[in-house]
N, C-alpha and C positions, 0 to 999 in steps of 0.2 A: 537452616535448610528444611523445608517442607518434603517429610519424606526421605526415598533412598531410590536407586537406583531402580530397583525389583518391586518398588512398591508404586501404585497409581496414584496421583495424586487428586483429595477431593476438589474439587472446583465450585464454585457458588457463581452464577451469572446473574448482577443485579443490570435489572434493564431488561427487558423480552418483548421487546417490539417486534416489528419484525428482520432487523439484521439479526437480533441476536436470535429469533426463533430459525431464518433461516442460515444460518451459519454456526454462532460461538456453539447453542444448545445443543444441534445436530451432532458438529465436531465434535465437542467435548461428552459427547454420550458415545460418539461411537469407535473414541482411538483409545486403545489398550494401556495409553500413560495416565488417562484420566478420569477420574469419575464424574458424575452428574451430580453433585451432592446437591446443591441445592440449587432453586431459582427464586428468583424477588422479584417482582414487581407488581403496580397497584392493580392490575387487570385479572380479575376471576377467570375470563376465557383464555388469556395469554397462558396463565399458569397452569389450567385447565390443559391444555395443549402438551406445556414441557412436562406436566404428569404422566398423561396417558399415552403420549403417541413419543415421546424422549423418553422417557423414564425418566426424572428426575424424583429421587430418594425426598425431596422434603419439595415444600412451596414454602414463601414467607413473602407479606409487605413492610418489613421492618429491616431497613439494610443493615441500621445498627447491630441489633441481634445475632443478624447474620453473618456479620463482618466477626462478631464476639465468639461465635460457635467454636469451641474448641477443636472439634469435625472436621471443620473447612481449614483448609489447608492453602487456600490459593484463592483470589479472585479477579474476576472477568468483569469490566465496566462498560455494558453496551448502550448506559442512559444516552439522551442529548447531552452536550457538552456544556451546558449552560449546570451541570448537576454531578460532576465529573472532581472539581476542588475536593469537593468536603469527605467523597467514597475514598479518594487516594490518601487525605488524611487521617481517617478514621483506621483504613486498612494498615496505612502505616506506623500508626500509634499502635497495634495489635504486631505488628512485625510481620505481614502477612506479604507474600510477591503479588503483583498487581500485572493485569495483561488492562490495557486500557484502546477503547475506541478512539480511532484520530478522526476530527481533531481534537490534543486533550483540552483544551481551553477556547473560551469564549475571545480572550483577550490575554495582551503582553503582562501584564499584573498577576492575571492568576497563573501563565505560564512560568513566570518568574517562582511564584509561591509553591506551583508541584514539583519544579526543581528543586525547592529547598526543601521541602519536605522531605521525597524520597532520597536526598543526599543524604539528611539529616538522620534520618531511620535507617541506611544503608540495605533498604530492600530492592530484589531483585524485580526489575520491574521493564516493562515493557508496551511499546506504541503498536496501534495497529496497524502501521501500515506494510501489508499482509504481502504486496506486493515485489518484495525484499524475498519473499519466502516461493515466492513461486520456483518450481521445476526451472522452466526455461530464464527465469529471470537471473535466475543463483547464478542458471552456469553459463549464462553470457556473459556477467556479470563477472565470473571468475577470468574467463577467457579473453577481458577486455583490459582488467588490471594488470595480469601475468604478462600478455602483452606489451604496455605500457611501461611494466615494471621492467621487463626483460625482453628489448624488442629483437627480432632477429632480422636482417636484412630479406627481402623478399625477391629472391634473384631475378624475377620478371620484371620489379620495377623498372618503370621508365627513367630515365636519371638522363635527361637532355645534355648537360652539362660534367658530367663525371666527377672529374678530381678537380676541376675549374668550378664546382657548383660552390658559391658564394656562404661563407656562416651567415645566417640571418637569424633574429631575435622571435623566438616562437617556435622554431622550428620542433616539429614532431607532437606541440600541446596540443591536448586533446576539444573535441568539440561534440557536442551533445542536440540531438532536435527530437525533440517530446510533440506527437500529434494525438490531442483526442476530440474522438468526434462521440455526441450522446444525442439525448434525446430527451430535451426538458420535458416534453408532455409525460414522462415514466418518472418522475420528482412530485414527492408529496407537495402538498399546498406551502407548509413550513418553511422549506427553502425560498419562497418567495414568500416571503413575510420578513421584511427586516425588522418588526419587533423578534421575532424570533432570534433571527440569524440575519444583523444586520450586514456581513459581508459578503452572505451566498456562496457562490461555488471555487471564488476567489480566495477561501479559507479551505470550507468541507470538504473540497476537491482536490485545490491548490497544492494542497501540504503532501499529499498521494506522488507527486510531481518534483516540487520540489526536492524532499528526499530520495527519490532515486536521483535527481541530478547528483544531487550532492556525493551521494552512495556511489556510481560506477566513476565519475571524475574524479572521488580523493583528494579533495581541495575545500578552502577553506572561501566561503563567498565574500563578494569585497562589496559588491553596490549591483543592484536591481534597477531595469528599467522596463514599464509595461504600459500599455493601452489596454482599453476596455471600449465595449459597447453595452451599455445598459447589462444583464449578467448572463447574457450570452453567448458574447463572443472577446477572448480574451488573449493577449499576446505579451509573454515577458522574457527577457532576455535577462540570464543571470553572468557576472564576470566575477570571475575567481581570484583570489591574491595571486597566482603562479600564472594566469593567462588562460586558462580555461574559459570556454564559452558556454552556454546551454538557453536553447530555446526552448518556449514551451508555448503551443497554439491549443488554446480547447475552444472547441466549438458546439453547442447545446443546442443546433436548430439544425442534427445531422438524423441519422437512420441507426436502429438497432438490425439493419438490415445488411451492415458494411462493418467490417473490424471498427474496434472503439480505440486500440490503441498500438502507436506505433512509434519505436524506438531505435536511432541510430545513432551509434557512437563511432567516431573517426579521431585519430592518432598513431602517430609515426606508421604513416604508410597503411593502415588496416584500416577495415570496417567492422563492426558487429550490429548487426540489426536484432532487433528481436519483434515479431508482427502480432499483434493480437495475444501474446504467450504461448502461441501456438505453434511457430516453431522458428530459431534463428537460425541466421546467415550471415557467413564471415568473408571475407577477402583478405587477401594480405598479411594472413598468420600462419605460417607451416606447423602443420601439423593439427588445426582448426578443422573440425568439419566446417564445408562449404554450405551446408544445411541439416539442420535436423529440428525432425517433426516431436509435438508433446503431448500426451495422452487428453481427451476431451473428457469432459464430466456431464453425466446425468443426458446421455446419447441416446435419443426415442429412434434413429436412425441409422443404425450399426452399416447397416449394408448399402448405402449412401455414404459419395465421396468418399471409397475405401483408403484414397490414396493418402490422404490425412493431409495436415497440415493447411495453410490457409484455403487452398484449394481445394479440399476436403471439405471444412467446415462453411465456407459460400454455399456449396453445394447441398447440403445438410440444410442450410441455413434457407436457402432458396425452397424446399420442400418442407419445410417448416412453415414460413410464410403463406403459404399456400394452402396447408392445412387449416393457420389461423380465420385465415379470410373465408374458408368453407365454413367452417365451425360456425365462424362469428366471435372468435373468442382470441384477444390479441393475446394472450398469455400464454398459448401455444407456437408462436415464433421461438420461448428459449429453448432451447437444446444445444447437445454439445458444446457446451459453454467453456472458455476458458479456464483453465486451473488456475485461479488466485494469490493460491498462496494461504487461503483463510486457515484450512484444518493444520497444513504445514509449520503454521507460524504457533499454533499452541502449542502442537508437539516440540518444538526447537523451543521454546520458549521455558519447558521440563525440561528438558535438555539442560536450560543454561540455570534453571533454578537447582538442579541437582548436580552441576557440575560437571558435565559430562558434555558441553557442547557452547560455543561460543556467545557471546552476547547478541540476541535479535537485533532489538531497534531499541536503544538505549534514553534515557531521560532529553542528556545531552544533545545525541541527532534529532531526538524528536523537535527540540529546542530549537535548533539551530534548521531545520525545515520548517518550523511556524516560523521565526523572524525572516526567513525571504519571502513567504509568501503574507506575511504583513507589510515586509519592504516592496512589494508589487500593489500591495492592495493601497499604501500612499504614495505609491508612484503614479499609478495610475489616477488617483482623485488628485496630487497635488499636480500632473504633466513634467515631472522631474526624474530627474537618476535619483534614486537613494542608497545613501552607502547604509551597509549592514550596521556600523557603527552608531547611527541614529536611532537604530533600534531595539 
Protein backbone atom coordinates (compact mmCIF):
# COMPACT_ATOMS: atom_id res chain seq x y z
CA UNK A 1 0.00 0.00 0.00
CA UNK A 2 1.48 3.43 -1.06
CA UNK A 3 1.02 5.42 1.97
CA UNK A 4 -1.97 5.66 4.59
CA UNK A 5 -5.00 7.17 4.98
CA UNK A 6 -3.78 10.95 6.40
CA UNK A 7 -1.06 10.84 4.25
CA UNK A 8 -0.94 12.20 0.34
CA UNK A 9 0.12 10.23 -1.97
CA UNK A 10 3.51 11.38 -4.26
CA UNK A 11 2.45 10.98 -7.86
CA UNK A 12 4.84 11.05 -10.90
CA UNK A 13 2.84 11.79 -14.44
CA UNK A 14 5.03 10.50 -17.30
CA UNK A 15 3.61 11.77 -20.50
CA UNK A 16 2.75 15.96 -20.27
CA UNK A 17 1.22 16.65 -23.47
CA UNK A 18 -1.39 18.30 -23.42
CA UNK A 19 -4.23 15.97 -21.69
CA UNK A 20 -1.92 15.21 -19.08
CA UNK A 21 -0.98 19.30 -18.72
CA UNK A 22 -4.64 19.89 -18.94
CA UNK A 23 -5.92 17.52 -16.58
CA UNK A 24 -3.79 14.55 -14.71
CA UNK A 25 -1.06 17.65 -13.66
CA UNK A 26 -3.56 20.18 -12.75
CA UNK A 27 -5.69 17.36 -10.75
CA UNK A 28 -2.99 15.97 -9.12
CA UNK A 29 -1.39 19.32 -7.88
CA UNK A 30 -4.34 20.53 -6.72
CA UNK A 31 -6.40 17.67 -4.65
CA UNK A 32 -5.26 17.37 -0.99
CA UNK A 33 -4.75 13.11 -1.44
CA UNK A 34 -2.01 13.90 -3.81
CA UNK A 35 1.13 15.41 -4.50
CA UNK A 36 2.81 16.59 -7.73
CA UNK A 37 6.08 14.68 -7.14
CA UNK A 38 7.19 14.51 -10.35
CA UNK A 39 6.86 15.03 -14.08
CA UNK A 40 8.55 13.07 -17.28
CA UNK A 41 8.60 13.93 -20.40
CA UNK A 42 11.02 14.71 -23.49
CA UNK A 43 9.71 18.38 -23.74
CA UNK A 44 11.73 21.38 -21.92
CA UNK A 45 8.59 23.71 -22.41
CA UNK A 46 6.09 20.87 -21.28
CA UNK A 47 8.01 20.41 -18.09
CA UNK A 48 8.79 24.02 -18.03
CA UNK A 49 4.97 24.57 -17.57
CA UNK A 50 4.25 21.45 -14.84
CA UNK A 51 7.30 23.36 -12.87
CA UNK A 52 6.29 26.80 -12.81
CA UNK A 53 2.76 27.20 -13.25
CA UNK A 54 1.71 23.21 -11.47
CA UNK A 55 4.42 23.04 -9.18
CA UNK A 56 5.75 20.01 -9.66
CA UNK A 57 8.62 19.20 -6.94
CA UNK A 58 11.09 17.46 -9.66
CA UNK A 59 11.05 17.25 -13.79
CA UNK A 60 12.80 14.29 -15.36
CA UNK A 61 13.18 12.56 -19.14
CA UNK A 62 14.09 9.30 -17.88
CA UNK A 63 10.73 7.19 -16.83
CA UNK A 64 13.05 4.45 -15.70
CA UNK A 65 14.50 6.52 -12.84
CA UNK A 66 11.49 7.80 -12.19
CA UNK A 67 9.42 4.78 -12.00
CA UNK A 68 12.85 3.64 -9.49
CA UNK A 69 12.44 6.90 -7.21
CA UNK A 70 11.89 5.61 -3.78
CA UNK A 71 9.63 9.22 -3.36
CA UNK A 72 7.22 8.30 -5.95
CA UNK A 73 4.70 6.44 -4.46
CA UNK A 74 2.09 6.09 -7.47
CA UNK A 75 2.16 6.63 -11.23
CA UNK A 76 0.00 8.43 -13.96
CA UNK A 77 0.54 7.18 -17.68
CA UNK A 78 -0.67 10.05 -20.08
CA UNK A 79 1.87 8.90 -22.99
CA UNK A 80 0.23 7.72 -26.61
CA UNK A 81 -0.62 4.24 -26.21
CA UNK A 82 1.76 3.00 -28.55
CA UNK A 83 4.31 3.61 -25.10
CA UNK A 84 2.00 2.55 -22.49
CA UNK A 85 3.38 -1.71 -22.25
CA UNK A 86 6.71 -1.11 -21.06
CA UNK A 87 5.59 2.00 -18.17
CA UNK A 88 3.02 -0.47 -16.69
CA UNK A 89 5.78 -3.11 -16.59
CA UNK A 90 8.46 -1.30 -15.28
CA UNK A 91 5.90 0.31 -12.62
CA UNK A 92 4.92 -2.98 -11.84
CA UNK A 93 8.22 -4.75 -11.40
CA UNK A 94 8.76 -1.66 -8.69
CA UNK A 95 5.25 -2.68 -6.99
CA UNK A 96 4.02 0.73 -7.75
CA UNK A 97 -0.23 1.38 -8.53
CA UNK A 98 -0.65 2.67 -11.91
CA UNK A 99 -3.64 5.07 -12.97
CA UNK A 100 -3.15 4.57 -16.93
CA UNK A 101 -4.75 6.72 -20.01
CA UNK A 102 -7.43 4.77 -22.13
CA UNK A 103 -6.77 3.42 -24.36
CA UNK A 104 -4.28 1.21 -22.50
CA UNK A 105 -3.10 -0.59 -25.63
CA UNK A 106 -2.32 -0.29 -29.32
CA UNK A 107 -3.57 -3.74 -29.82
CA UNK A 108 -5.29 -7.44 -28.33
CA UNK A 109 -1.45 -8.67 -27.67
CA UNK A 110 -0.35 -6.06 -25.64
CA UNK A 111 -3.77 -5.82 -23.86
CA UNK A 112 -3.40 -9.48 -23.25
CA UNK A 113 0.26 -8.79 -21.71
CA UNK A 114 -0.78 -5.65 -19.19
CA UNK A 115 -3.37 -7.94 -17.93
CA UNK A 116 -0.80 -10.39 -17.09
CA UNK A 117 1.41 -8.30 -15.85
CA UNK A 118 -0.53 -6.30 -13.44
CA UNK A 119 -2.32 -9.72 -12.20
CA UNK A 120 1.00 -10.96 -11.89
CA UNK A 121 2.40 -7.94 -9.59
CA UNK A 122 -0.95 -7.82 -7.89
CA UNK A 123 -0.80 -3.87 -8.18
CA UNK A 124 -3.57 -1.59 -7.72
CA UNK A 125 -4.21 -0.24 -10.91
CA UNK A 126 -6.37 1.50 -12.86
CA UNK A 127 -7.97 2.81 -16.65
CA UNK A 128 -8.93 6.23 -17.53
CA UNK A 129 -11.89 6.12 -18.28
CA UNK A 130 -12.72 9.03 -16.11
CA UNK A 131 -16.22 9.05 -17.18
CA UNK A 132 -17.25 6.28 -14.51
CA UNK A 133 -16.29 8.87 -12.15
CA UNK A 134 -18.24 11.75 -12.98
CA UNK A 135 -20.96 13.40 -10.36
CA UNK A 136 -23.90 12.79 -12.66
CA UNK A 137 -22.64 9.57 -14.17
CA UNK A 138 -22.05 7.63 -10.63
CA UNK A 139 -25.34 8.55 -9.56
CA UNK A 140 -27.44 7.68 -12.59
CA UNK A 141 -25.55 4.93 -12.73
CA UNK A 142 -26.45 3.90 -9.12
CA UNK A 143 -30.18 4.75 -9.74
CA UNK A 144 -30.34 2.61 -12.73
CA UNK A 145 -28.81 -0.63 -11.12
CA UNK A 146 -30.93 -0.41 -7.74
CA UNK A 147 -33.68 -0.19 -10.04
CA UNK A 148 -32.91 -3.02 -12.16
CA UNK A 149 -31.78 -4.79 -9.17
CA UNK A 150 -34.83 -4.07 -6.92
CA UNK A 151 -37.59 -2.90 -9.19
CA UNK A 152 -40.66 -1.52 -7.74
CA UNK A 153 -43.91 -1.43 -9.60
CA UNK A 154 -44.76 2.17 -10.92
CA UNK A 155 -48.49 2.53 -10.02
CA UNK A 156 -49.10 4.66 -13.14
CA UNK A 157 -48.03 2.31 -15.49
CA UNK A 158 -50.11 1.46 -18.25
CA UNK A 159 -50.53 -2.39 -18.06
CA UNK A 160 -53.41 -2.70 -21.05
CA UNK A 161 -53.77 -6.22 -20.22
CA UNK A 162 -53.44 -6.66 -16.22
CA UNK A 163 -53.47 -10.18 -14.79
CA UNK A 164 -54.28 -11.54 -18.66
CA UNK A 165 -50.74 -9.81 -19.56
CA UNK A 166 -48.88 -12.87 -21.29
CA UNK A 167 -45.09 -14.01 -19.62
CA UNK A 168 -42.92 -13.23 -22.47
CA UNK A 169 -38.96 -13.86 -22.74
CA UNK A 170 -37.12 -10.48 -22.03
CA UNK A 171 -39.45 -8.99 -20.22
CA UNK A 172 -38.07 -6.10 -18.03
CA UNK A 173 -34.05 -6.54 -19.82
CA UNK A 174 -32.50 -3.52 -19.95
CA UNK A 175 -31.53 -1.41 -23.14
CA UNK A 176 -28.97 1.08 -23.54
CA UNK A 177 -28.42 4.14 -26.61
CA UNK A 178 -24.95 6.11 -26.32
CA UNK A 179 -25.27 9.38 -28.78
CA UNK A 180 -21.95 11.43 -29.51
CA UNK A 181 -21.65 14.20 -31.49
CA UNK A 182 -17.72 15.88 -31.77
CA UNK A 183 -16.08 17.73 -33.97
CA UNK A 184 -13.05 16.23 -35.92
CA UNK A 185 -11.59 19.74 -37.02
CA UNK A 186 -10.67 19.93 -32.71
CA UNK A 187 -8.38 16.34 -33.33
CA UNK A 188 -4.77 16.64 -33.72
CA UNK A 189 -3.23 15.57 -36.95
CA UNK A 190 -2.35 12.02 -35.26
CA UNK A 191 -5.68 10.56 -35.00
CA UNK A 192 -5.74 10.61 -38.63
CA UNK A 193 -2.64 9.07 -39.28
CA UNK A 194 -3.15 5.48 -39.32
CA UNK A 195 0.63 4.98 -39.09
CA UNK A 196 0.02 6.45 -35.80
CA UNK A 197 -3.25 5.08 -34.75
CA UNK A 198 -4.31 2.64 -37.27
CA UNK A 199 -7.90 2.37 -35.87
CA UNK A 200 -8.88 6.12 -34.92
CA UNK A 201 -11.64 6.96 -32.85
CA UNK A 202 -13.09 3.40 -33.26
CA UNK A 203 -10.40 2.49 -30.50
CA UNK A 204 -9.39 6.09 -28.66
CA UNK A 205 -12.95 6.87 -28.34
CA UNK A 206 -14.80 3.56 -28.73
CA UNK A 207 -13.58 2.09 -25.44
CA UNK A 208 -14.88 5.69 -23.45
CA UNK A 209 -18.39 3.98 -24.78
CA UNK A 210 -18.09 0.76 -24.61
CA UNK A 211 -17.34 0.67 -20.91
CA UNK A 212 -20.12 2.52 -19.56
CA UNK A 213 -22.19 0.11 -21.74
CA UNK A 214 -20.86 -2.52 -20.18
CA UNK A 215 -20.85 -0.63 -16.60
CA UNK A 216 -24.61 0.54 -16.04
CA UNK A 217 -26.14 -2.91 -18.00
CA UNK A 218 -24.02 -5.50 -15.61
CA UNK A 219 -23.79 -8.02 -18.19
CA UNK A 220 -21.32 -9.85 -19.66
CA UNK A 221 -21.18 -8.96 -23.91
CA UNK A 222 -21.80 -11.90 -26.25
CA UNK A 223 -21.16 -10.65 -30.08
CA UNK A 224 -20.88 -6.92 -31.62
CA UNK A 225 -22.32 -5.64 -34.65
CA UNK A 226 -21.17 -2.07 -36.31
CA UNK A 227 -20.91 -0.06 -39.54
CA UNK A 228 -18.63 2.67 -40.34
CA UNK A 229 -18.12 5.46 -42.57
CA UNK A 230 -14.51 6.19 -43.35
CA UNK A 231 -13.71 7.44 -39.34
CA UNK A 232 -16.39 9.71 -38.95
CA UNK A 233 -19.37 8.38 -38.68
CA UNK A 234 -19.86 5.13 -36.66
CA UNK A 235 -22.70 2.73 -35.49
CA UNK A 236 -22.42 -0.46 -33.06
CA UNK A 237 -24.84 -2.52 -31.45
CA UNK A 238 -23.59 -4.59 -28.53
CA UNK A 239 -25.84 -7.92 -27.27
CA UNK A 240 -25.21 -9.32 -23.88
CA UNK A 241 -25.36 -13.14 -22.72
CA UNK A 242 -28.59 -12.18 -20.48
CA UNK A 243 -30.46 -9.99 -23.53
CA UNK A 244 -29.20 -6.70 -22.88
CA UNK A 245 -28.89 -4.43 -25.85
CA UNK A 246 -26.66 -1.14 -26.30
CA UNK A 247 -26.27 1.06 -29.03
CA UNK A 248 -23.70 3.44 -29.67
CA UNK A 249 -23.94 6.29 -32.75
CA UNK A 250 -20.62 8.78 -32.70
CA UNK A 251 -20.74 11.17 -35.15
CA UNK A 252 -17.34 13.55 -35.75
CA UNK A 253 -18.75 15.99 -38.55
CA UNK A 254 -21.07 17.57 -35.45
CA UNK A 255 -20.77 21.19 -33.43
CA UNK A 256 -18.96 21.86 -30.02
CA UNK A 257 -21.92 24.06 -30.23
CA UNK A 258 -24.61 21.31 -29.14
CA UNK A 259 -24.18 18.77 -26.02
CA UNK A 260 -21.49 16.06 -27.10
CA UNK A 261 -23.12 13.41 -25.24
CA UNK A 262 -26.23 11.63 -24.51
CA UNK A 263 -27.30 8.66 -22.48
CA UNK A 264 -30.50 6.59 -21.85
CA UNK A 265 -31.03 3.57 -20.20
CA UNK A 266 -34.52 1.76 -20.13
CA UNK A 267 -35.63 -1.44 -18.01
CA UNK A 268 -38.50 -2.72 -16.18
CA UNK A 269 -40.66 0.03 -16.66
CA UNK A 270 -37.96 3.10 -15.93
CA UNK A 271 -35.90 5.47 -17.84
CA UNK A 272 -32.57 7.31 -16.71
CA UNK A 273 -31.08 9.69 -19.06
CA UNK A 274 -28.16 11.47 -18.32
CA UNK A 275 -27.53 14.62 -21.03
CA UNK A 276 -24.12 16.06 -21.55
CA UNK A 277 -23.19 15.11 -17.45
CA UNK A 278 -25.06 17.99 -16.99
CA UNK A 279 -27.83 16.81 -15.48
CA UNK A 280 -30.22 13.36 -15.41
CA UNK A 281 -33.70 12.42 -15.80
CA UNK A 282 -35.68 9.59 -14.48
CA UNK A 283 -39.16 8.20 -15.07
CA UNK A 284 -40.64 5.26 -13.61
CA UNK A 285 -38.57 4.95 -10.42
CA UNK A 286 -40.29 6.14 -6.91
CA UNK A 287 -38.50 7.86 -5.26
CA UNK A 288 -35.91 8.95 -8.29
CA UNK A 289 -35.54 12.62 -8.73
CA UNK A 290 -37.42 13.42 -12.10
CA UNK A 291 -34.38 15.67 -12.76
CA UNK A 292 -31.39 17.07 -11.42
CA UNK A 293 -28.96 19.69 -12.52
CA UNK A 294 -24.60 19.14 -11.98
CA UNK A 295 -22.27 21.61 -11.14
CA UNK A 296 -20.29 23.29 -14.44
CA UNK A 297 -16.51 23.62 -14.51
CA UNK A 298 -14.22 26.67 -15.29
CA UNK A 299 -17.75 29.02 -15.97
CA UNK A 300 -16.53 32.67 -17.63
CA UNK A 301 -20.36 33.24 -17.34
CA UNK A 302 -21.74 32.67 -13.89
CA UNK A 303 -24.72 34.93 -14.30
CA UNK A 304 -25.76 33.39 -17.66
CA UNK A 305 -28.41 30.59 -17.92
CA UNK A 306 -28.78 30.69 -14.10
CA UNK A 307 -31.05 28.04 -14.29
CA UNK A 308 -28.37 25.38 -15.05
CA UNK A 309 -28.60 22.43 -16.40
CA UNK A 310 -28.67 21.59 -20.19
CA UNK A 311 -30.67 24.70 -20.68
CA UNK A 312 -28.24 26.62 -18.59
CA UNK A 313 -25.27 25.54 -20.35
CA UNK A 314 -26.85 26.25 -24.43
CA UNK A 315 -27.21 29.42 -23.00
CA UNK A 316 -23.65 29.96 -21.67
CA UNK A 317 -22.65 28.25 -24.53
CA UNK A 318 -24.44 30.44 -27.11
CA UNK A 319 -22.65 33.71 -25.42
CA UNK A 320 -19.52 31.97 -25.52
CA UNK A 321 -19.71 31.56 -29.19
CA UNK A 322 -20.32 34.75 -29.81
CA UNK A 323 -17.57 36.07 -27.82
CA UNK A 324 -15.21 33.56 -29.93
CA UNK A 325 -16.28 34.90 -33.32
CA UNK A 326 -15.69 38.65 -31.98
CA UNK A 327 -12.31 37.87 -30.60
CA UNK A 328 -11.40 35.76 -33.61
CA UNK A 329 -10.27 33.18 -31.28
CA UNK A 330 -12.24 29.75 -31.40
CA UNK A 331 -10.96 28.76 -28.03
CA UNK A 332 -13.09 31.03 -26.29
CA UNK A 333 -16.52 28.89 -27.08
CA UNK A 334 -15.15 26.36 -23.88
CA UNK A 335 -16.76 27.34 -20.87
CA UNK A 336 -18.75 25.82 -18.36
CA UNK A 337 -17.73 22.55 -19.54
CA UNK A 338 -19.06 19.34 -18.22
CA UNK A 339 -17.53 17.65 -15.11
CA UNK A 340 -15.81 14.44 -16.44
CA UNK A 341 -14.90 12.82 -13.98
CA UNK A 342 -10.96 13.38 -14.60
CA UNK A 343 -9.98 15.00 -10.97
CA UNK A 344 -12.67 12.43 -9.43
CA UNK A 345 -11.15 9.52 -10.75
CA UNK A 346 -7.59 10.11 -9.21
CA UNK A 347 -8.97 10.80 -6.04
CA UNK A 348 -11.18 7.48 -5.94
CA UNK A 349 -8.42 5.86 -7.46
CA UNK A 350 -6.40 6.94 -3.46
CA UNK A 351 -9.23 5.88 -2.23
CA UNK A 352 -9.04 2.26 -3.53
CA UNK A 353 -5.12 2.18 -3.29
CA UNK A 354 -5.40 2.91 0.47
CA UNK A 355 -8.38 0.91 1.02
CA UNK A 356 -10.78 3.02 1.80
CA UNK A 357 -12.98 2.99 -1.29
CA UNK A 358 -13.93 0.53 -4.03
CA UNK A 359 -12.35 -0.44 -7.10
CA UNK A 360 -12.40 2.47 -10.10
CA UNK A 361 -11.99 0.82 -13.45
CA UNK A 362 -10.12 -2.36 -13.01
CA UNK A 363 -7.43 -4.31 -15.48
CA UNK A 364 -10.32 -6.65 -16.28
CA UNK A 365 -13.32 -4.03 -17.48
CA UNK A 366 -10.64 -2.21 -19.03
CA UNK A 367 -10.15 -5.48 -20.92
CA UNK A 368 -13.21 -6.51 -21.42
CA UNK A 369 -14.26 -2.64 -23.03
CA UNK A 370 -11.20 -2.87 -25.64
CA UNK A 371 -12.32 -6.41 -26.80
CA UNK A 372 -15.95 -4.98 -27.97
CA UNK A 373 -14.63 -2.16 -29.26
CA UNK A 374 -12.11 -4.24 -31.27
CA UNK A 375 -15.26 -6.68 -31.81
CA UNK A 376 -16.82 -3.42 -33.78
CA UNK A 377 -13.67 -2.38 -35.13
CA UNK A 378 -13.89 -6.19 -37.19
CA UNK A 379 -17.20 -6.05 -37.56
CA UNK A 380 -17.32 -3.20 -39.23
CA UNK A 381 -14.12 -3.96 -41.85
CA UNK A 382 -15.25 -7.67 -41.93
CA UNK A 383 -19.71 -6.49 -42.44
CA UNK A 384 -20.30 -9.29 -39.85
CA UNK A 385 -21.63 -9.95 -36.24
CA UNK A 386 -18.62 -10.88 -34.15
CA UNK A 387 -18.91 -12.85 -31.11
CA UNK A 388 -16.71 -11.58 -28.11
CA UNK A 389 -15.39 -15.11 -28.15
CA UNK A 390 -13.23 -14.30 -31.32
CA UNK A 391 -11.52 -12.00 -29.55
Amino acid sequence: MAGNVSTPINFAVIGCGMLGRQQHVPNIAGSPKTVLHTCCDLSDDALAECRDIHGALHTAKDYRAVIRDPEVQAICIATTEKLRLPLIAAAAEAGKPVYCEKPMCTSLEEMRDIQRVVKDAGIPFCVGHNRRSGPAMLEAQAIFREHMTNPAPCPWRFDREGENRPQVEGDGTAAMAVRINDDWYSWKGWALDKGHDPFGPMLFEMTHFTDLCNWFLDAEPEEVTALEYGIFNHGVVIKYETGELATIMMGANGTFGYPKELYEMFGNGAAVAVDHLLEIRTSGIAGAPSRKTYAMLKDRHPDVGTEGGLPGWLAKKRVACQEAEKAGDSSLIFTAEPDKGHAHAIDRFVDEIQGTGPMVCGVDDAVRATRVAFAAITSAHERRIVRLEEI
